[in-house]
C-alpha positions in Angstrom: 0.0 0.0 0.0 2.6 2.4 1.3 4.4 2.4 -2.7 0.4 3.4 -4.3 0.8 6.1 -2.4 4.9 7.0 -2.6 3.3 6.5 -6.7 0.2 9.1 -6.2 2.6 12.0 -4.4 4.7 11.8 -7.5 2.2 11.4 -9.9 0.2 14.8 -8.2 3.6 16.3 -7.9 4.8 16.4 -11.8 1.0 17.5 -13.0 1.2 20.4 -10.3 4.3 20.9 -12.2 3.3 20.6 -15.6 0.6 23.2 -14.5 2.7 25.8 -12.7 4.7 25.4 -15.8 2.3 26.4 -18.5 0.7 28.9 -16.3 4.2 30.6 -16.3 4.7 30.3 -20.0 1.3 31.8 -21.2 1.8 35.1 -18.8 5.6 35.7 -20.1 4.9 34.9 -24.0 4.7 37.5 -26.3 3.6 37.4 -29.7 7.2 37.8 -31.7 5.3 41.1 -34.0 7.2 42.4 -36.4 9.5 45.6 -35.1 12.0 47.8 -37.0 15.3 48.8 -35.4 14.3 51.2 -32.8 11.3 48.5 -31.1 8.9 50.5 -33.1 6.0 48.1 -34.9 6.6 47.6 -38.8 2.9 48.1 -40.7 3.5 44.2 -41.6 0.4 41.8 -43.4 1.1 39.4 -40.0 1.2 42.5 -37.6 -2.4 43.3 -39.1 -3.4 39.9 -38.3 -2.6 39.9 -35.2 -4.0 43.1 -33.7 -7.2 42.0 -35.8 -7.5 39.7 -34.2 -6.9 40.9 -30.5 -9.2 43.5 -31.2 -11.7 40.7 -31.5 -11.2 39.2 -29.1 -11.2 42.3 -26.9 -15.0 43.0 -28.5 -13.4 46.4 -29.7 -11.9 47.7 -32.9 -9.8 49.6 -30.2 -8.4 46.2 -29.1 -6.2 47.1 -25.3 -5.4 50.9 -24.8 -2.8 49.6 -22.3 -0.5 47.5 -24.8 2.1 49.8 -26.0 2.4 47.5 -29.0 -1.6 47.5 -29.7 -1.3 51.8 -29.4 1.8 51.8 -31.4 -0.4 50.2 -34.2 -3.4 52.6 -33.7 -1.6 55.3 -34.3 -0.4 53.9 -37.9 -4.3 54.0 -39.1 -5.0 57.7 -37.5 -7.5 57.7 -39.8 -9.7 54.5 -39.0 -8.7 54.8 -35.2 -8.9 58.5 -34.3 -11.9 57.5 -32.0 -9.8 54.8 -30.1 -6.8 57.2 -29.9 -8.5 59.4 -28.1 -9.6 56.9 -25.3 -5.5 56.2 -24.8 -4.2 58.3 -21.6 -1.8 61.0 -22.7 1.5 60.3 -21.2 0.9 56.8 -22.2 0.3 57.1 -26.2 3.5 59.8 -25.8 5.2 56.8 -24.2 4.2 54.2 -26.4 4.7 56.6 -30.0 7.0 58.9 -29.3 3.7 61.4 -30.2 1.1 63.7 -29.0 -2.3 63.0 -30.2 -2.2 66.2 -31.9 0.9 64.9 -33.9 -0.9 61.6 -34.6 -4.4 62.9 -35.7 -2.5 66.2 -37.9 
């Protein structure tokens, strides 16, 4: 009986394991998006996809006003996201652009 059980705490012990594991790898991954020398975002075919399809996911063609990366790509489509830049704090689209609104939206 006593080697069941020696057999059970192991057993429980790798899943917990396995778990902790892929907890920890789906907080630190990031998407690998496509960046030009500085750590700006390129306006690539797979960076379009991607924020696509965060912003559905997110139930917003805004997609999340707190992802530098997400912001960054706003403010390439002024235009079609003038609305959504708006809703982004100041010091944060500064941050995340290296712009004012004001610069962004002309």
């Amino acid at each position: 009986m006593e080697i069941k059980n020696e057999h059970l705490i192991y057993a429980i012990i790798f899943g917990a394991v396995l778990v902790l594991s892929w907890s920890v790898f789906s907080t630190f991954s990031k998407p690998q998006l496509d960046r030009d020398s500085r750590g700006l975002l390129l306006e690539t075919a797979s960076n379009e996809q991607y924020f696509a399809a965060q912003a559905q996911s997110a139930g917003s063609e805004c997609g999340d006003l707190k992802d530098e990366a997400n912001v960054q790509h706003l403010s390439h489509h002024p235009g079609q996201y003038a609305d959504c830049l708006k809703q982004v704090e100041p010091a944060f689209l500064q941050k995340a652009t290296g712009k004012t609104l004001k610069e962004i939206l002309g």
